[in-house]
C-alpha positions in Angstrom: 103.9 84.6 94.8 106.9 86.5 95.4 107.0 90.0 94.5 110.1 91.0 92.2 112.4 94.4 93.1 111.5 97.6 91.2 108.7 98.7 89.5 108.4 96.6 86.6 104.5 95.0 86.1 104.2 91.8 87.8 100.6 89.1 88.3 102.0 89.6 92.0 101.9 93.2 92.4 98.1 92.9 91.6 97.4 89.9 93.5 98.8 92.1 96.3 96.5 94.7 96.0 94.0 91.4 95.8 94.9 90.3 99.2 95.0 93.3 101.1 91.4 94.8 100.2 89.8 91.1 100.6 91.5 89.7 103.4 94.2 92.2 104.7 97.0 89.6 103.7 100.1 90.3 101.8 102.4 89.2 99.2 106.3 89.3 100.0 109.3 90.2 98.6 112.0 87.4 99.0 113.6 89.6 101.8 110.3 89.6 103.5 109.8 85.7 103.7 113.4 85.2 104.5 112.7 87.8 107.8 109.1 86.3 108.1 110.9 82.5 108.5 114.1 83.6 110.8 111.3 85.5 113.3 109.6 81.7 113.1 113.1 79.8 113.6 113.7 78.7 110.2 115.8 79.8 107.3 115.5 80.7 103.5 117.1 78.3 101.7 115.9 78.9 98.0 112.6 80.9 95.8 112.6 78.5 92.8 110.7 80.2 90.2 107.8 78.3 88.3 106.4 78.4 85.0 103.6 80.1 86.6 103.5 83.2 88.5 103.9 81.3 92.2 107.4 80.1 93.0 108.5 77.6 95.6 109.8 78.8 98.7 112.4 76.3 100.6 113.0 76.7 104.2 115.0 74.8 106.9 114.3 74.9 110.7 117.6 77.5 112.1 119.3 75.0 114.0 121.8 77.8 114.5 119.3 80.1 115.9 121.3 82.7 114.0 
């Protein structure tokens, strides 16, 4: 899941809380993956939202290595 700006309720924000008391994960915000891929040598393309609460996150090796 990605979690949305501001402070509106979101199934994300909880799962959050979810992930860091069971297994000291995270959920991200889509700033947050795009740094999380760029430190790994690829780049955000796109979130594509879902029906569902999880979106698809596309990513592209950095050939740049901007």
């Amino acid at each position: 899941m990605v979690l949305p700006p501001g402070d509106e309720p979101h199934p994300a924000k909880m799962f959050d809380m979810y992930m860091l008391v069971l297994s000291g994960g995270m959920e991200r915000t889509a700033a947050e993956y795009g740094e999380l891929l760029h430190r790994e040598g690829f780049r955000l393309t796109r979130i594509v939202p879902t029906q569902s609460a999880v979106s698809v996150i596309e990513a592209l090796p950095d050939l740049d290595g901007a």
